[in-house]
RORO-251043 format. One line per 3 residues: number of its first residue (from 1); their letters; for each residue x, y, z of N, C-alpha, C. Coordinates in pm, 1 decimal, decimal comma. Example, Ala and Ser with C-alpha at 12.3 -4.5 7.8 and 13.67 -1.06 7.14 Angstrom:
2
1 = AS = 1319,0/-569,0/780,0/1230,0/-450,0/780,0/1320,0/-330,0/780,0 | 1285,0/-225,0/708,0/1367,0/-106,0/714,0/1290,0/3,0/787,0 .
END
This chain:
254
1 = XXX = -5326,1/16703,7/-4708,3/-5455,8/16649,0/-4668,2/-5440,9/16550,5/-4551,9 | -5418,2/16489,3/-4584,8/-5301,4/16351,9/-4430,1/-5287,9/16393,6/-4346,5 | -5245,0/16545,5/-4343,0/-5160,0/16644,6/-4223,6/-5269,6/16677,4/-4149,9 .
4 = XXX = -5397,9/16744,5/-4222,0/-5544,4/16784,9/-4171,7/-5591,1/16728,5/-4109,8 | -5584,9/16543,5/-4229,6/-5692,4/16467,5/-4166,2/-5641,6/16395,4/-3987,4 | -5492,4/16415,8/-3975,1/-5421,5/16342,5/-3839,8/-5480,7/16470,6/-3717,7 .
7 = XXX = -5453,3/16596,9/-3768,0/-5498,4/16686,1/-3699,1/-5608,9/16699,8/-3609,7 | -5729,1/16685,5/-3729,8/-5885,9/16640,0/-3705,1/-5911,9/16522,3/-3601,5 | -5877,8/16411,5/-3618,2/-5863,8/16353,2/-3546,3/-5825,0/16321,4/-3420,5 .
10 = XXX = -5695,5/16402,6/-3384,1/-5669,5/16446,5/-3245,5/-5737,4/16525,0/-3220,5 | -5812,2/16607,6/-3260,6/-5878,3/16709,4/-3200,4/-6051,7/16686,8/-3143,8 | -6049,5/16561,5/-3232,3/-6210,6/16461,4/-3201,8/-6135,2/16410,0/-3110,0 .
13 = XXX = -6021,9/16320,4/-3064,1/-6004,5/16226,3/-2990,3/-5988,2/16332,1/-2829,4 | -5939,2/16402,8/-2838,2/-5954,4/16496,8/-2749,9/-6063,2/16574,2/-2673,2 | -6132,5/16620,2/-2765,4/-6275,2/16644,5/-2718,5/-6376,0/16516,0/-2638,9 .
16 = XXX = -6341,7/16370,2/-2687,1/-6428,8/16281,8/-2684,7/-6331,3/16238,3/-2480,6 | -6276,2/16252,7/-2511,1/-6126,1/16261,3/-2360,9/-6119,8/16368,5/-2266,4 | -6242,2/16501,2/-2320,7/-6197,6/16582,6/-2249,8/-6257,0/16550,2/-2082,4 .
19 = XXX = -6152,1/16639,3/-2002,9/-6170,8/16650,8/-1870,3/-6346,4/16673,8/-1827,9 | -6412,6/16609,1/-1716,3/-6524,4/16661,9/-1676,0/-6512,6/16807,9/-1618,6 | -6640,0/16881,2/-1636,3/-6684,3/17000,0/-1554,4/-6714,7/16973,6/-1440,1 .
22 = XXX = -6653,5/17091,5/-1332,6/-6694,5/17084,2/-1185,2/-6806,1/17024,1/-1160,6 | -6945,9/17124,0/-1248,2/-7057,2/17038,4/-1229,2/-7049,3/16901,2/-1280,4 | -7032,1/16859,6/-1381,3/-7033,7/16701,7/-1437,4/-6986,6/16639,5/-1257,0 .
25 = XXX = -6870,3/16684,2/-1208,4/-6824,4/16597,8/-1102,1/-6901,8/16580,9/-964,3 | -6976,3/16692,9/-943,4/-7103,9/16731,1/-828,1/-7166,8/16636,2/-837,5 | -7252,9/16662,6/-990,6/-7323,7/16591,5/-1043,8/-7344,9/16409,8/-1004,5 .
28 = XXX = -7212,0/16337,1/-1038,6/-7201,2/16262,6/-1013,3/-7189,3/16161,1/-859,6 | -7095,6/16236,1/-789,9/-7075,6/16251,7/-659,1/-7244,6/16230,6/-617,7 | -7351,1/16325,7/-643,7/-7483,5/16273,8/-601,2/-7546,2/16154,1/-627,9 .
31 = XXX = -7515,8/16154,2/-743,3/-7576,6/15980,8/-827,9/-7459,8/15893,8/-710,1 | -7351,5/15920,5/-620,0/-7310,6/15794,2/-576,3/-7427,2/15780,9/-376,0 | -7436,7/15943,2/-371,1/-7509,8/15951,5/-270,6/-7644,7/15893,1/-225,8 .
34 = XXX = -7716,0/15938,7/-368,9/-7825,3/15851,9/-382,0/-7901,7/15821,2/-540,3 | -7955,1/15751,9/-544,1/-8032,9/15642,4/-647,1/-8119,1/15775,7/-719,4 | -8151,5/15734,0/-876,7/-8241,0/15806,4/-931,3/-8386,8/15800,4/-927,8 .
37 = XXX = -8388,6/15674,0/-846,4/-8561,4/15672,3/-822,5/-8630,2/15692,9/-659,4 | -8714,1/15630,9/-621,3/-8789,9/15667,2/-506,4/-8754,6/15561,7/-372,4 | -8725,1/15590,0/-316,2/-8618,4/15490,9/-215,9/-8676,2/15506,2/-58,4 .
40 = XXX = -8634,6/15444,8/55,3/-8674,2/15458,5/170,9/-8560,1/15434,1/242,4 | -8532,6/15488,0/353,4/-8390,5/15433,9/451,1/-8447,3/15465,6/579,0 | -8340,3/15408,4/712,6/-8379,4/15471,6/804,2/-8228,9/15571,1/824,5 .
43 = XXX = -8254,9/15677,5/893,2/-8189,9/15783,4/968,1/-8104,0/15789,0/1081,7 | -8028,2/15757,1/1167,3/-8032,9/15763,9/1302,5/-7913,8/15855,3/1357,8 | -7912,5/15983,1/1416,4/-7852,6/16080,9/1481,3/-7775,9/16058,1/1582,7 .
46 = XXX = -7668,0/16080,8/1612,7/-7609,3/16040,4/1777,8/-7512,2/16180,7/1785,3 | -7566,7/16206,4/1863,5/-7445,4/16323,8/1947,7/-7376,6/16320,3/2039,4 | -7251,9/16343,5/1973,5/-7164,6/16307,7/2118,7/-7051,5/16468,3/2177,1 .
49 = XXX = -7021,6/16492,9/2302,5/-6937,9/16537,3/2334,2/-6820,1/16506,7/2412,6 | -6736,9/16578,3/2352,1/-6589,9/16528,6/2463,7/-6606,9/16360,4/2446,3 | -6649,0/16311,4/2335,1/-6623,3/16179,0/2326,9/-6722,4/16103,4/2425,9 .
52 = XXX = -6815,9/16136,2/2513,2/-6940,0/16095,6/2553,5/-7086,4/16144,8/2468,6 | -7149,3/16020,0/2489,0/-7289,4/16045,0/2377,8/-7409,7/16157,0/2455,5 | -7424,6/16233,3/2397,6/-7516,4/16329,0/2488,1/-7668,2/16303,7/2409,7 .
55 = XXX = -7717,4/16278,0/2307,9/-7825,5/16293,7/2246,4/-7854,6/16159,4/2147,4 | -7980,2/16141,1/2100,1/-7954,3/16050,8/1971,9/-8099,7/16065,2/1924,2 | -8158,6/16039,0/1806,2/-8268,6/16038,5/1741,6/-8307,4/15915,1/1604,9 .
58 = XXX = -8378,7/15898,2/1605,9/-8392,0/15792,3/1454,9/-8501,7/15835,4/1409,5 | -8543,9/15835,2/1232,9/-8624,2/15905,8/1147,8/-8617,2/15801,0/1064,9 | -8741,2/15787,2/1042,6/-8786,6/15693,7/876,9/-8773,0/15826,3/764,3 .
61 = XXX = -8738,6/15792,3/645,6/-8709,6/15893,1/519,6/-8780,3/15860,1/416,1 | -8858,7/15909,6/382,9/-8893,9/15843,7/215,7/-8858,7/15955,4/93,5 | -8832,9/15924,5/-4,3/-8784,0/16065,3/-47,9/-8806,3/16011,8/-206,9 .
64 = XXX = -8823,6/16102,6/-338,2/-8908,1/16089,8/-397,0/-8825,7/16234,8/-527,1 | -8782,7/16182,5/-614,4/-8684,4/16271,7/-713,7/-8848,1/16299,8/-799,0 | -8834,4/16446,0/-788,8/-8925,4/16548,7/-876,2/-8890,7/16557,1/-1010,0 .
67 = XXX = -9003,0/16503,0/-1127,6/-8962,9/16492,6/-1251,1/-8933,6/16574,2/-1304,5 | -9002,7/16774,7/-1282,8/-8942,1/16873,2/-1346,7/-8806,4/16909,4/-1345,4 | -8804,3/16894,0/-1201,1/-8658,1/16988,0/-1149,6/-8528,5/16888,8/-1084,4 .
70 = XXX = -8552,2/16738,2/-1111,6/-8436,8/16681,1/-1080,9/-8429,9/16684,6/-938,9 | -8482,0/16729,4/-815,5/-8442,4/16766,8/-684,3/-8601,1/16644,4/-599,5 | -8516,3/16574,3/-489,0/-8560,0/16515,9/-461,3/-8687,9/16623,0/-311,9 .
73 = XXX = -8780,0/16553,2/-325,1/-8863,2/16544,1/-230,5/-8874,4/16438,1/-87,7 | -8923,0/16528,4/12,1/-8890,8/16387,9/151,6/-9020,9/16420,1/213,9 | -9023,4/16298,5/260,1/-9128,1/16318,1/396,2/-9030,9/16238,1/489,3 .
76 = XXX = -9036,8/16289,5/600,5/-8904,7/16213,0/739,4/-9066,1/16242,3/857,6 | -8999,2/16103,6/870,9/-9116,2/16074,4/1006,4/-9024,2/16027,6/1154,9 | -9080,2/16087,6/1220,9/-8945,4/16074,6/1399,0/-9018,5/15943,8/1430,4 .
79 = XXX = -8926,7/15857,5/1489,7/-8958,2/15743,4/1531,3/-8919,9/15730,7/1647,0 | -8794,6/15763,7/1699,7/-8751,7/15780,3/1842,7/-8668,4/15895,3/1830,2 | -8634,3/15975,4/1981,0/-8683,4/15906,2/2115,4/-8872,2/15872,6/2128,9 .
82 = XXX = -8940,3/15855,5/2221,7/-9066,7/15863,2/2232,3/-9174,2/16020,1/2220,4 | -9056,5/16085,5/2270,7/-9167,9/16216,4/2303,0/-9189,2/16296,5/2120,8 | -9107,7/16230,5/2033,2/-9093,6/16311,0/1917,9/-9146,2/16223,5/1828,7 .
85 = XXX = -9260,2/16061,2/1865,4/-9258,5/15971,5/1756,6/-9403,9/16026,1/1704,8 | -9374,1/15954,5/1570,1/-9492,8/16015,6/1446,5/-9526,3/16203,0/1434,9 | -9399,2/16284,2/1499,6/-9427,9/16401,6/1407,2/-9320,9/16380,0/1281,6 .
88 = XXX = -9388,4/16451,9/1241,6/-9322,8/16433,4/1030,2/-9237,8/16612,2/1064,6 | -9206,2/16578,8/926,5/-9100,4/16673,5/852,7/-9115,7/16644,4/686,3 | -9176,3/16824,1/587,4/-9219,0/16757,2/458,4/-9121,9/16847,7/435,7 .
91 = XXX = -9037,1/16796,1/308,5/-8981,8/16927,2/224,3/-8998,8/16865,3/78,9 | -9064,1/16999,6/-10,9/-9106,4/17016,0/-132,2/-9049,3/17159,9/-165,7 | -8996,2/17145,2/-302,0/-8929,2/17206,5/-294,6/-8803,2/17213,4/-283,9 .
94 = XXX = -8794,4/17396,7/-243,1/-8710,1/17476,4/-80,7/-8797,5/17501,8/11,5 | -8946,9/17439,8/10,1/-8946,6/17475,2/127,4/-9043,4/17352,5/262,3 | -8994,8/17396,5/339,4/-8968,0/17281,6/457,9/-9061,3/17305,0/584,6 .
97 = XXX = -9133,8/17189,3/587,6/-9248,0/17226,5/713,1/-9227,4/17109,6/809,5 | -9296,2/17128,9/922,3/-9267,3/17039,6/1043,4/-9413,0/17048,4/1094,0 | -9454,6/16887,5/1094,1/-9603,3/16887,3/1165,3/-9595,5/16806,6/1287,1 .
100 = XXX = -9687,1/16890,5/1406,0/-9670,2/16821,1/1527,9/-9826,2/16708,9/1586,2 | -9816,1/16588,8/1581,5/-9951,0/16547,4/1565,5/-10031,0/16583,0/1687,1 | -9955,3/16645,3/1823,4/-10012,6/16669,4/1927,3/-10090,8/16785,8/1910,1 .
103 = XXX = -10019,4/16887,9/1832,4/-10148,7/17019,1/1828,6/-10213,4/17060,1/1669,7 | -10172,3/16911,7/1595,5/-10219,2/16907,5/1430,5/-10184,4/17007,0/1335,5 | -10063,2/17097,9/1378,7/-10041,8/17212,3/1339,8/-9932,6/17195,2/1280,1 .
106 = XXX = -9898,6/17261,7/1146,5/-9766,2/17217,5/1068,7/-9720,1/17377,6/1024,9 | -9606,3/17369,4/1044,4/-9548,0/17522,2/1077,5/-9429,9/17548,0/974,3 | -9365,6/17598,5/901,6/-9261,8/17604,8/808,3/-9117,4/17685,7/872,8 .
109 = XXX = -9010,6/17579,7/857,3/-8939,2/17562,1/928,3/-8812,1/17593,9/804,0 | -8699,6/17657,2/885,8/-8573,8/17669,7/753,4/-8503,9/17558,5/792,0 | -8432,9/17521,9/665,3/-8337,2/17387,7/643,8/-8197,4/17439,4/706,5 .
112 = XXX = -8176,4/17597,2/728,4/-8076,6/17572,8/836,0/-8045,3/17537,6/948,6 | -8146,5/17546,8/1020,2/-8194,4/17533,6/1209,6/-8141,6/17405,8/1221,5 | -8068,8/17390,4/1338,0/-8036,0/17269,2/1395,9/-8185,4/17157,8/1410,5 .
115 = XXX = -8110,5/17003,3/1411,7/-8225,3/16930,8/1468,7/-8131,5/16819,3/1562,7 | -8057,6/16805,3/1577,2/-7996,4/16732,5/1659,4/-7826,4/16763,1/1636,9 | -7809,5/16788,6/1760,2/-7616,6/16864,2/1723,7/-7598,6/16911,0/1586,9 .
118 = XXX = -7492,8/16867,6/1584,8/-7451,8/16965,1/1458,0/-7583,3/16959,1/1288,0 | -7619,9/16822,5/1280,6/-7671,4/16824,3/1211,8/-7826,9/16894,6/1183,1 | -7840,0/16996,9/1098,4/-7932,7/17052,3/1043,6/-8069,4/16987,8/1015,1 .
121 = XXX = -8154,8/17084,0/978,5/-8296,7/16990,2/886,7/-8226,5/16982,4/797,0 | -8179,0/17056,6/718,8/-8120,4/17020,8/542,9/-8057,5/16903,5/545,1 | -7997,7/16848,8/641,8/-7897,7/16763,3/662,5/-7992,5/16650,7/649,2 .
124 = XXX = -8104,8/16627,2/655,0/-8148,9/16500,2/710,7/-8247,0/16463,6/558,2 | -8289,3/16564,7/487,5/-8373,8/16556,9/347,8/-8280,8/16522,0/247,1 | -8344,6/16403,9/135,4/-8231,0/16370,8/30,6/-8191,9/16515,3/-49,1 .
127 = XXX = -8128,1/16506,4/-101,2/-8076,2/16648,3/-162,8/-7956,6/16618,5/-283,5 | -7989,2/16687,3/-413,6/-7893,6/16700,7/-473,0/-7821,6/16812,0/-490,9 | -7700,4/16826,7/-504,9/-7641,8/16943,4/-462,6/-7654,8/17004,0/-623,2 .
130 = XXX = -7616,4/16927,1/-692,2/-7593,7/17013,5/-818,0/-7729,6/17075,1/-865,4 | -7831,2/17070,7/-772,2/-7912,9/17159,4/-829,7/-7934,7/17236,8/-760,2 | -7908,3/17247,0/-653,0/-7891,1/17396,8/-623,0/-7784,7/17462,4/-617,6 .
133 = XXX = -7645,7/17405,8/-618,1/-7491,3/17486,3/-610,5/-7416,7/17504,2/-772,6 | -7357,0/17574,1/-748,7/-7272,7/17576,4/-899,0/-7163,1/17565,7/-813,4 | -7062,6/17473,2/-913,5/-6948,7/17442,1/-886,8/-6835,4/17484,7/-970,2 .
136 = XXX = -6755,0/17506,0/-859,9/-6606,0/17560,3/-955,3/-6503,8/17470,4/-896,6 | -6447,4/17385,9/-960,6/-6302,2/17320,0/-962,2/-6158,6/17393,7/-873,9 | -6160,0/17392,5/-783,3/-6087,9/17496,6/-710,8/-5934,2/17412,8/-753,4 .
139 = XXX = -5923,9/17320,9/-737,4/-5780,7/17226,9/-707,9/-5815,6/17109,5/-736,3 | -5722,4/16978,0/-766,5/-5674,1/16886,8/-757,8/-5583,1/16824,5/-667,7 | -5612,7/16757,3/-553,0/-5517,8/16771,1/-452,3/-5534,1/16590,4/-372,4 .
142 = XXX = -5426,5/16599,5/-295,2/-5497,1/16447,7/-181,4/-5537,6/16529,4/-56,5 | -5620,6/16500,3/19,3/-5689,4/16454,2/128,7/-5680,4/16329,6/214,8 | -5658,5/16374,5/345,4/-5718,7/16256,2/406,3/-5868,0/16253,2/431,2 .
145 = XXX = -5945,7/16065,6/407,4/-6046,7/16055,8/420,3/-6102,3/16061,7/579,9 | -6226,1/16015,8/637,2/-6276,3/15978,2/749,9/-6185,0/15888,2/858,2 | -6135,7/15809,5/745,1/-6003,7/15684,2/803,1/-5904,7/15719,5/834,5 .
148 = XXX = -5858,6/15830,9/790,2/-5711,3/15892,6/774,9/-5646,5/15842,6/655,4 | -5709,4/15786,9/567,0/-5640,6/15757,2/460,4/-5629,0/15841,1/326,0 | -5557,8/15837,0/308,1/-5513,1/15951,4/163,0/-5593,2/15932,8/11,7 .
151 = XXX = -5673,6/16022,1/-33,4/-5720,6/16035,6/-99,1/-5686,1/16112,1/-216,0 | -5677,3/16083,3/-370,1/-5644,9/16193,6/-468,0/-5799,3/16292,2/-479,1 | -5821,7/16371,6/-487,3/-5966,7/16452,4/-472,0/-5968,8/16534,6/-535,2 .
154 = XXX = -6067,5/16575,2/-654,2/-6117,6/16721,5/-700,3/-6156,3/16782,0/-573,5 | -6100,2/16881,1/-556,2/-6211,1/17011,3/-466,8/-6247,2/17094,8/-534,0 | -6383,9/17102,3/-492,5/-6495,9/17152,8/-567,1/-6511,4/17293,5/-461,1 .
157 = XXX = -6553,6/17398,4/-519,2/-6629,5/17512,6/-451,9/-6759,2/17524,5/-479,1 | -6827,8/17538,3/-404,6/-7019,8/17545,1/-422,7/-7076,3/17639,3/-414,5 | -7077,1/17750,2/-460,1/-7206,8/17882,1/-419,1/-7344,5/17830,0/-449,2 .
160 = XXX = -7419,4/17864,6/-347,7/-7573,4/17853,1/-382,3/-7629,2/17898,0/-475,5 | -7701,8/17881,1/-529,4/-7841,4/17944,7/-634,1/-7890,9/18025,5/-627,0 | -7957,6/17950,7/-449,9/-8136,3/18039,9/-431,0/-8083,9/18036,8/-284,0 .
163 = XXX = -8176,9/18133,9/-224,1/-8128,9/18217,9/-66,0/-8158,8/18118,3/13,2 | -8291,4/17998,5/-32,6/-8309,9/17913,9/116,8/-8311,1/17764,4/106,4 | -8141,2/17775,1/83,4/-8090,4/17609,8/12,5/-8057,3/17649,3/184,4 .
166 = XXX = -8033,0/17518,9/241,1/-7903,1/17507,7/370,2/-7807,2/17506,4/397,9 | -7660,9/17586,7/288,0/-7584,3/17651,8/294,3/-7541,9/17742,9/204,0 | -7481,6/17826,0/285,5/-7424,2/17920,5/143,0/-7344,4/17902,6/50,6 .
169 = XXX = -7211,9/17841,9/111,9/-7083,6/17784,7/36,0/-7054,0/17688,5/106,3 | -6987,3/17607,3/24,8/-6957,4/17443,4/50,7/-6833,6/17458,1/-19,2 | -6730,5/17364,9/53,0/-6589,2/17304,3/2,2/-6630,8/17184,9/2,0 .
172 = XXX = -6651,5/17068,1/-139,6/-6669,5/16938,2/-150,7/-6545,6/16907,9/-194,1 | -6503,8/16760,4/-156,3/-6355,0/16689,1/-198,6/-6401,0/16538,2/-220,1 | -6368,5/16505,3/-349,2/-6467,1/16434,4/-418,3/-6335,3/16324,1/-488,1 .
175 = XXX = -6371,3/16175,9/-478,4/-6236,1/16115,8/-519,3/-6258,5/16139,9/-673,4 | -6133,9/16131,6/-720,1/-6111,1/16154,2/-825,7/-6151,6/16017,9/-907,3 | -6153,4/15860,2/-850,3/-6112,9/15788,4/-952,2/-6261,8/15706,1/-924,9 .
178 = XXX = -6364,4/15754,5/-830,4/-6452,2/15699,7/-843,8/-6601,9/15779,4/-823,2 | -6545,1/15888,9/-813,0/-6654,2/16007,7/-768,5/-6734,9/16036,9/-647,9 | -6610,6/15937,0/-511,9/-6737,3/15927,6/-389,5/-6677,7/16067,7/-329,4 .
181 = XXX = -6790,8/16128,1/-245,0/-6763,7/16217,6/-178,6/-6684,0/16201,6/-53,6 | -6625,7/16228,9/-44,2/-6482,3/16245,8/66,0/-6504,9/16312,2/235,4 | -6500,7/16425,8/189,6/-6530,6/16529,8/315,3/-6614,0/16702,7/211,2 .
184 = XXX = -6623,7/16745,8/331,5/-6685,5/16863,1/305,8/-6628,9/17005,4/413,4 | -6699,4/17136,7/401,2/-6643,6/17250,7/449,8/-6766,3/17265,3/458,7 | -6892,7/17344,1/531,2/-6996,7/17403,9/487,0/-7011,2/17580,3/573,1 .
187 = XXX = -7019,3/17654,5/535,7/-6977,7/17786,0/554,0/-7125,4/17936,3/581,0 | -7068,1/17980,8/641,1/-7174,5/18077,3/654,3/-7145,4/18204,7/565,3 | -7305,7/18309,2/577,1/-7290,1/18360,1/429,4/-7155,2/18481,0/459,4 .
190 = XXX = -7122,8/18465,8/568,2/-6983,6/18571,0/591,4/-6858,4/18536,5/598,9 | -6858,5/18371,0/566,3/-6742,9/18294,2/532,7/-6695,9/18235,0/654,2 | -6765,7/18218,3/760,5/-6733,6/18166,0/887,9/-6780,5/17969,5/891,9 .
193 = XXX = -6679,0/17901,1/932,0/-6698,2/17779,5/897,3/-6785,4/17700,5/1034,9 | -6898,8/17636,7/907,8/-6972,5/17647,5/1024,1/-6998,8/17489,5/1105,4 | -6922,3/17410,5/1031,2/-6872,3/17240,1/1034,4/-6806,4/17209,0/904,5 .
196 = XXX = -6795,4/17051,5/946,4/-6671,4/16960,5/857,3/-6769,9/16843,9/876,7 | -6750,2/16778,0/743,2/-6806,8/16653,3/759,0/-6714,6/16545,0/670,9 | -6746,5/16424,9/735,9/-6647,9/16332,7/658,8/-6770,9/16264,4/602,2 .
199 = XXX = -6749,9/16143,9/473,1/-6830,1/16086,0/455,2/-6766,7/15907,8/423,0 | -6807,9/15821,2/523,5/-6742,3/15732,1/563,5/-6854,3/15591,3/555,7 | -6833,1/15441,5/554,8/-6863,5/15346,1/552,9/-6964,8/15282,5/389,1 .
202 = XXX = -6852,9/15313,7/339,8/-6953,9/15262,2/212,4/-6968,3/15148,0/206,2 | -7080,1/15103,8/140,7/-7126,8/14965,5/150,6/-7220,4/14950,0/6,7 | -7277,8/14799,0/-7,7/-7324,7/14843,9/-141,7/-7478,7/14796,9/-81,4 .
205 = XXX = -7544,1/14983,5/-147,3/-7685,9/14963,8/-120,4/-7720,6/15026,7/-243,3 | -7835,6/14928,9/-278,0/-7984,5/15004,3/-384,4/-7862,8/14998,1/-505,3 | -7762,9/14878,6/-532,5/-7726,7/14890,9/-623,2/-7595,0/14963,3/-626,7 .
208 = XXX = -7532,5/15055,1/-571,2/-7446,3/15096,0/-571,6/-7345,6/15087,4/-441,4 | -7192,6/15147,9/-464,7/-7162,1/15157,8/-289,0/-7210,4/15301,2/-309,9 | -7241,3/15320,7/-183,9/-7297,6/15477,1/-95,3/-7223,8/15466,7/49,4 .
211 = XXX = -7200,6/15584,5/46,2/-7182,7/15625,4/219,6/-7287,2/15594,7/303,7 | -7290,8/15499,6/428,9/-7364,6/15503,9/527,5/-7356,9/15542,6/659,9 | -7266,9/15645,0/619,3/-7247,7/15689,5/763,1/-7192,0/15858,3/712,5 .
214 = XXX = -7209,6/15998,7/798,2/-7177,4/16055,4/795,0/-7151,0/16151,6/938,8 | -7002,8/16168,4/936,6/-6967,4/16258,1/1073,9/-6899,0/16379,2/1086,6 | -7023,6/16478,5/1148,5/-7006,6/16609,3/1148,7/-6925,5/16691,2/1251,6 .
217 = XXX = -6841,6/16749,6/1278,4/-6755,0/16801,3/1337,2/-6791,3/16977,9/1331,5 | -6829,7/17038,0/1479,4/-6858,6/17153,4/1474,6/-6745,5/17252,6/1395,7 | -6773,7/17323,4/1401,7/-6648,6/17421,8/1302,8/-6579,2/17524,9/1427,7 .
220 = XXX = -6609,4/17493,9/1584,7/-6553,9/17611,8/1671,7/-6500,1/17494,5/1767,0 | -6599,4/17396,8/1777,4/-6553,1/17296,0/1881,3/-6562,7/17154,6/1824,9 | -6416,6/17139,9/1797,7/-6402,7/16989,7/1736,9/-6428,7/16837,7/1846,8 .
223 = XXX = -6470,8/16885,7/1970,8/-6493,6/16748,2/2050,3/-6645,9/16760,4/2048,5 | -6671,0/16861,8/1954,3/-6863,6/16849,1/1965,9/-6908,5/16788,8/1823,8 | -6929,0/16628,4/1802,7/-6968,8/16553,3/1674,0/-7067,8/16503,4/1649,3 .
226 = XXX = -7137,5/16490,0/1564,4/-7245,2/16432,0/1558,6/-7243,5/16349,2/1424,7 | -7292,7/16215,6/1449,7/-7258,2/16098,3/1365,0/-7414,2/16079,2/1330,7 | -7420,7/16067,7/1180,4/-7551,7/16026,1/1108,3/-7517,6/15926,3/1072,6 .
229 = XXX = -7589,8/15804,1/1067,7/-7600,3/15651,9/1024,1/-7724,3/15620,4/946,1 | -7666,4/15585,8/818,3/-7787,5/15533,5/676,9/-7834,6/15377,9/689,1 | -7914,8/15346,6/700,5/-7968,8/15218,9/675,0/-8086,8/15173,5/675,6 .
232 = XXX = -8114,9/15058,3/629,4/-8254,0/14971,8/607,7/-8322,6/15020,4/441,7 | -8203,7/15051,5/347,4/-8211,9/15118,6/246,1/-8297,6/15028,4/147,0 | -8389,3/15070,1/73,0/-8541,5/14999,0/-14,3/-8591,1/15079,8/-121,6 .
235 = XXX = -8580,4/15025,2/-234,1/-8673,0/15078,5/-337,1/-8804,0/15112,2/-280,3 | -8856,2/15190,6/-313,9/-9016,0/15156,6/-236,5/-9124,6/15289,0/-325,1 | -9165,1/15259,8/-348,2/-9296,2/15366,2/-398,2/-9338,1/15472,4/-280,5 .
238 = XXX = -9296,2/15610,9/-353,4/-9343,7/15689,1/-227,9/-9491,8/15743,0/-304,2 | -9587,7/15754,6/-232,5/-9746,1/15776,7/-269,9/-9722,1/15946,3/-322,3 | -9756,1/16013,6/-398,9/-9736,1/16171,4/-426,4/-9821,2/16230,1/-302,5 .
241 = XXX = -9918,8/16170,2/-246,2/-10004,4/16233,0/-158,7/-9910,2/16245,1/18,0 | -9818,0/16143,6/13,0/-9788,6/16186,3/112,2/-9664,5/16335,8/118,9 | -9656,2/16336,6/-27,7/-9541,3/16463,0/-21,1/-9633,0/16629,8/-37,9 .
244 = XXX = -9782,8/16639,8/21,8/-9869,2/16761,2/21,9/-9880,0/16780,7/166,3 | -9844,3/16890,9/168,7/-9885,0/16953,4/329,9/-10009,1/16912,6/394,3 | -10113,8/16939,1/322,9/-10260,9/16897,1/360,2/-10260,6/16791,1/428,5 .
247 = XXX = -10144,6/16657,3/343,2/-10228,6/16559,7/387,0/-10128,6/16518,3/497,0 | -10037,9/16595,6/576,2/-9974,9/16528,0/701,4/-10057,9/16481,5/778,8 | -10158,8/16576,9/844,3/-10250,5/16514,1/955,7/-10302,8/16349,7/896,6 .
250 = XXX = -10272,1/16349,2/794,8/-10382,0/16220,9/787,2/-10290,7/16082,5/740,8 | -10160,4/16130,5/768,4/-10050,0/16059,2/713,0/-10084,5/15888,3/813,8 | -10056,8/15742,7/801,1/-10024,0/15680,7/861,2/-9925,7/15577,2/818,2 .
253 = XX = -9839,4/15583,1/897,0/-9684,7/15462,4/844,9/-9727,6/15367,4/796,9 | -9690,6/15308,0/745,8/-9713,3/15096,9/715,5/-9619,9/15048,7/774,8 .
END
């Protein structure tokens, strides 16, 4: 009986110890990306080539986690340069519209299309991955980070869900001892790589550290980068009305 009961016990203590699931680790990795409630940041884009800046953009974000489905909602409003200020960008959903206030017309747009160098629309809407990717545990390995510094990392493999997430497959490398996201692979649906991203400058916002900075590296031409910068990060109440198509035209900032 002794023999059973020592048995039993390792076998609870084990279970209660066991290793996380790929997803459990996705999962988490998002909770370090962003907050479970309704938040505001600003955006700001810079493109550079050959190590000179060719482009840059800044976007207000408000973004807004959907109680059914766990997946956050955005409204992104352009603030600069001038010729692009106060058109919006709604995504509900998967799916993603762009309103222009000059001809009041809001048009539905895919989250793959570029919007400034490398970085995508998908790129710029909060997003949790684990709800749209399934993850498989590919390896346990080190990495170097953004810094060049060595990282122990789950790598994760990502297949999509649904056909009009903004990538097909993803390589995530995720630290092991605190769950921040590291770098990435993001891939086309024929396995052609289509950038690299590092995820670099954590700092502690809205409560947690998060990455505030992220830099994308084309996947054909590595002197073509484009650096996203997080900040002016705020709890803030997003209104449900501003996340309806209808009501873009009638949207106004505070």
């Amino acid at each position: 009986m002794r023999i059973f009961t020592a048995v039993f016990l390792l076998t609870i203590g084990g279970l209660a110890h066991a290793a996380p699931t790929a997803q459990d680790i996705l999962a988490a990795s998002d909770a370090v990306r962003n907050p479970d409630y309704s938040f505001g940041l600003t955006t700001t884009l810079i493109e550079y080539k050959s190590g000179k800046q060719n482009d840059t953009s800044t976007l207000a974000v408000y973004s807004k986690a959907d109680k059914s489905s766990g997946q956050f909602r955005s409204l992104i409003r352009f603030i600069a340069p001038a010729r692009d200020a106060n058109k919006l960008m709604l995504k509900s959903g998967n799916d993603l519209w762009f309103y222009d206030p000059s001809n009041k017309a809001s048009i539905r747009i895919s989250p793959q299309q570029r919007l400034l160098g490398q970085a995508a629309n998908g790129d710029i809407v909060t997003a949790n991955l684990a709800k749209d990717y399934q993850a498989e545990l590919a390896a346990e390995e080190d990495t170097q980070d953004g810094d060049r510094k060595t990282r122990h990392c789950y790598k994760l493999a990502l297949a999509a869900t649904a056909p009009d997430v903004t990538y097909h497959r993803i390589e995530m490398w995720i630290d092991t001892s605190n769950n921040r996201p590291v770098k990435a692979r993001y891939y086309t649906e024929s396995g052609r790589l289509l950038k690299s991203a590092y995820f670099r400058r954590y700092q502690t916002q809205l409560g947690a550290e998060r990455p505030t900075e992220t830099v994308i590296i084309d996947g054909l031409d590595p002197n073509w980068v484009t650096v996203m910068r997080f900040s002016d990060y705020a709890k803030r109440d997003v209104p449900e009305a501003w996340l309806q198509r209808d009501y873009l035209p009638r949207f106004k900032p505070e």
